[in-house]
C-alpha positions in Angstrom: 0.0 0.0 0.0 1.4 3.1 -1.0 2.5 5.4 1.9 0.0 8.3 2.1 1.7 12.1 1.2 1.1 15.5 3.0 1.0 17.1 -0.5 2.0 16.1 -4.0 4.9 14.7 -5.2 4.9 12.6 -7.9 8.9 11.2 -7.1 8.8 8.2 -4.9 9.0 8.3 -1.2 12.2 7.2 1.2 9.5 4.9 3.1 8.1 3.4 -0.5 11.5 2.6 -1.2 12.6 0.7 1.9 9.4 -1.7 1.4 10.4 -2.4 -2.2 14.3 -2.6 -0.8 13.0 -5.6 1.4 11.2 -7.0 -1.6 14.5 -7.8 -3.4 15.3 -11.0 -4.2 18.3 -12.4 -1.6 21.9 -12.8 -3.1 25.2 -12.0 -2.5 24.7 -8.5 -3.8 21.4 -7.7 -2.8 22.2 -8.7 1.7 25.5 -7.2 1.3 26.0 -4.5 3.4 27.2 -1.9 1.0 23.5 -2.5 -0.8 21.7 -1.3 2.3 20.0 2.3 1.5 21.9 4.3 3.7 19.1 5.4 5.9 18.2 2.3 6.6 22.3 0.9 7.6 22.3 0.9 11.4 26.2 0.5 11.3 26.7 3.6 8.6 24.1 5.5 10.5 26.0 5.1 14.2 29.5 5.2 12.3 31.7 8.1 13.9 30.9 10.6 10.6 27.9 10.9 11.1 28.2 12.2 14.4 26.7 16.3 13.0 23.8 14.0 11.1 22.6 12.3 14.2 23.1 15.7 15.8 20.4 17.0 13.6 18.5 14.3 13.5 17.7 14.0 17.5 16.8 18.1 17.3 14.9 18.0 14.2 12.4 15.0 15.2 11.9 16.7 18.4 11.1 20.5 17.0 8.9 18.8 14.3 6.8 16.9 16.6 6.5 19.7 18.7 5.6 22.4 15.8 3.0 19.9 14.5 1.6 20.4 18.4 1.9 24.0 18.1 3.8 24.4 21.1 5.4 28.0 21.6 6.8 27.9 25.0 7.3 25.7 28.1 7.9 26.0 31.6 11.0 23.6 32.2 11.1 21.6 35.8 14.8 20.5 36.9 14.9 18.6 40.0 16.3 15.5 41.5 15.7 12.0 39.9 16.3 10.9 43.6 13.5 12.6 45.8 10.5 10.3 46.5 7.4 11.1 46.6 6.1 11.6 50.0 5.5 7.8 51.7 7.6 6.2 48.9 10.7 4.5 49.7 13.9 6.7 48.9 15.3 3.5 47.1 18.6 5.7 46.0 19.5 6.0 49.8 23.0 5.1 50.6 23.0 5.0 54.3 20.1 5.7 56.7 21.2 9.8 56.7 20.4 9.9 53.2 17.2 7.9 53.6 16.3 10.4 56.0 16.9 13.5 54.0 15.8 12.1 50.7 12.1 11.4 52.2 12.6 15.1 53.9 13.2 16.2 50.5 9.4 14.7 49.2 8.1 18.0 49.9 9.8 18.7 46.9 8.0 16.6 44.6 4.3 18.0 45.8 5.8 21.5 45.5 6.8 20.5 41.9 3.5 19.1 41.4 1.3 21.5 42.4 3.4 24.4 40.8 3.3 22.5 37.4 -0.6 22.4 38.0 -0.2 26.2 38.3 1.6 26.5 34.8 -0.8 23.6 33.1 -4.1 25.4 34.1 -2.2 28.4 32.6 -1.9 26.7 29.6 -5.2 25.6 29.7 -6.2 29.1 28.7 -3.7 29.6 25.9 -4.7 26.4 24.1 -2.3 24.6 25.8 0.0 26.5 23.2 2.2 27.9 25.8 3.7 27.6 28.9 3.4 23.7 28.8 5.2 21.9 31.4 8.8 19.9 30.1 11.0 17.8 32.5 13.2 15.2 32.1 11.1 12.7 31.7 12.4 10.6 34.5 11.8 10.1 38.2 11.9 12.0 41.2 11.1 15.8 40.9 10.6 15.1 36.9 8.1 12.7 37.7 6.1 15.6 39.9 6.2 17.5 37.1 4.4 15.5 34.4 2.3 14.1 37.5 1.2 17.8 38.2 -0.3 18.4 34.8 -2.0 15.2 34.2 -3.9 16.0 37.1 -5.9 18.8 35.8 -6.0 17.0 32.2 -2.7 18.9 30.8 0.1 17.2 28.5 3.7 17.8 29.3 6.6 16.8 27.8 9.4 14.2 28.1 12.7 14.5 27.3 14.6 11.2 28.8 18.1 10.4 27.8 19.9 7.0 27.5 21.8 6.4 30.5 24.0 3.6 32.1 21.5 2.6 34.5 17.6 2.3 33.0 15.6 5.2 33.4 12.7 5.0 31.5 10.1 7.3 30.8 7.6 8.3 34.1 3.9 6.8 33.5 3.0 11.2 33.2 4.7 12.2 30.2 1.8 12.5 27.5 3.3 9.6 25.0 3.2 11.2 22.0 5.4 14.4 24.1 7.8 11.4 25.3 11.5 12.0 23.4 14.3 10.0 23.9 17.8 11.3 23.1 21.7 10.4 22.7 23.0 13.5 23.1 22.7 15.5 26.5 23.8 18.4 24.2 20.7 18.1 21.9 18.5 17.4 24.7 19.8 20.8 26.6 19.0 22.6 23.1 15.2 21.6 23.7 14.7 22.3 27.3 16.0 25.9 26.8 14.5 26.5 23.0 10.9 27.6 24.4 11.6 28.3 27.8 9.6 31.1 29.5 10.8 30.0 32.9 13.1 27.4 34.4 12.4 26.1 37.6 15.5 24.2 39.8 14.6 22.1 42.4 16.9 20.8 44.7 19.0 17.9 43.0 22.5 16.4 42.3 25.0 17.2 39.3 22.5 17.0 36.6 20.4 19.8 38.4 23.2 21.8 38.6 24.6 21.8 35.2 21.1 22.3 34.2 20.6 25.5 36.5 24.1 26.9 35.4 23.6 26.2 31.7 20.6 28.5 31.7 21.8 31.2 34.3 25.2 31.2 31.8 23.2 32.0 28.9 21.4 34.5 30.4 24.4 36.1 32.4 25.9 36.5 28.9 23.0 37.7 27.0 22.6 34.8 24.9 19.0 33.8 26.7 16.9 36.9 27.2 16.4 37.1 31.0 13.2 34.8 32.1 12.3 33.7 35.6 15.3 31.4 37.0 13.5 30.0 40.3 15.2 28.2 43.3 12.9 26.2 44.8 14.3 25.6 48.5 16.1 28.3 50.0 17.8 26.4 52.8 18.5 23.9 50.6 20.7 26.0 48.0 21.5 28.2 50.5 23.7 25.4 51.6 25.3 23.8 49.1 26.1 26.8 46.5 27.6 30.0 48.2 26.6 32.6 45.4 28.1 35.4 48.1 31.5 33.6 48.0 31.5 34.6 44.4 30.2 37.7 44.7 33.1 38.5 47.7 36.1 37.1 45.2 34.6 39.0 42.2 34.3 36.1 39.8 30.5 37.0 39.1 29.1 40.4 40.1 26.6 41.4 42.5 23.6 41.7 39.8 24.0 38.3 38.2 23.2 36.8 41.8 19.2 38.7 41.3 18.8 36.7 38.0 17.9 34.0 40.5 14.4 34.4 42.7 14.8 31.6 45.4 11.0 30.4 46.6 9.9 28.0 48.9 6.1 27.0 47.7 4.7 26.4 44.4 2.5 30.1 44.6 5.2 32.0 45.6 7.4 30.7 42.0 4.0 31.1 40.3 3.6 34.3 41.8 7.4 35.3 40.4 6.1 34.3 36.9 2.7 35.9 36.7 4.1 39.2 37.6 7.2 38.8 35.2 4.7 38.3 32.2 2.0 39.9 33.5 -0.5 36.7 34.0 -3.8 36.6 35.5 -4.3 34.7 38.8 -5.4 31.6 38.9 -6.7 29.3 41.0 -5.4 25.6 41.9 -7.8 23.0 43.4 -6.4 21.6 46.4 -5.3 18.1 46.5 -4.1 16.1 49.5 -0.1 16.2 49.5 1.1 12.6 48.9 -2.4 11.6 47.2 
């Protein structure tokens, strides 16, 4: 059956000609490997060349599937694959310290949730055109994330990446929204390319180079400013002394207020609204934990 066209072309199609490929009678010739169509040769296609095609390949089937959505801009969710939500197990806990401060940390993942339920209802409004929620795609904080706007009937966005260990996809990211990539260069490209906020929950070295990725561009001009929010003041209060910096004049004192730190999901919703001028909304409550 021939494969069915967006618009006229009377040439044949790439997919019409891998079906006929497979028709070919087997020989020497024909299941050699140089015979392959080149699209279709896994071994060409991973071969160390092609590195800038695969490049272009991961961002361009992303950025189509999202155009043919019509999505403009996102709000991006960073956070830590690790943090349980509250009454799960922290199964990444090394010792019983971090079991304890991992499951302290699930307030995290209902702050996330409920604060991308803020930016979904938002979207609501616009058609879910903008401001649609994009995480990771993963566990932890990410999970909140896509959990938060499939309660109020929202998609969200995906974008996992292939790592060592399994992570696969949480059960929230709307499936045909779910992207997989290669690159962690490609992937970055995507979480930043519609961005009208990022918000950074508290995480490990992923989270970070995340958070200073974006605040980088934007110290630099290269990212028009947007709301950069730190959810958990104590908790970055802590580990990153932004002062320090300021006090040995490696950054200067106005690149520290490119970053709001917040506590709760309406005060970083609150940060956004006023920045582009939003009307309030209101969230329904749900039980933390539920």
């Amino acid at each position: 059956m021939p494969t069915k066209r967006r618009r006229h072309n009377p040439l044949r199609s790439s997919a019409e000609d891998i079906n006929a490929s497979r028709r070919v009678p087997k020989t020497a010739q024909s299941t050699s490997a140089a015979y392959r169509l080149a699209f279709t040769d896994e071994a060409f296609m991973t071969s160390e060349e092609l590195r800038g095609v695969r490049f272009q390949l991961e961002y361009m089937k992303t950025e189509m599937r999202l155009k043919e959505r019509n999505i403009k801009s996102t709000v991006v969710l960073f956070g830590g694959a690790r943090i349980p939500a509250p009454g799960k197990p922290a199964w990444a806990a090394k010792n019983p310290l971090q079991k304890q401060n991992l499951e302290a940390a699930s307030v995290y993942y209902d702050e996330a949730r409920r604060f991308a339920q803020y930016a979904s209802l938002t979207s609501q409004t616009l058609s879910y055109r903008e401001f649609v929620v994009v995480t990771g795609g993963g566990p932890g904080v990410m999970e909140a994330g896509n959990r938060g706007a499939a309660d109020v009937g929202a998609p969200s966005i995906g974008l996992n990446v292939v790592l060592p260990h399994e992570q696969a996809p949480n059960a929230y990211v709307t499936p045909e929204l779910s992207f997989l990539f290669h690159y962690f260069a490609t992937r970055k490209v995507h979480f930043l390319l519609r961005a009208r906020a990022v918000a950074i929950f508290p995480g490990g070295f992923g989270t970070m180079d995340e958070l200073f990725e974006a605040l980088t561009l934007i110290q630099t001009g290269r990212m028009e400013r947007i709301p950069l929010l730190l959810f958990g003041t104590a908790f970055w209060s802590k580990v990153l002394n932004f002062d320090a910096l300021v006090e040995a004049g490696t950054v200067g004192p106005d690149d520290v207020k490119l970053l709001s730190f917040v506590d709760t999901a309406k005060e970083g919703w609150d940060v956004i609204r006023a920045h582009y001028r939003l009307p309030e909304i209101t969230v329904p409550g749900f039980r933390a934990g539920s």
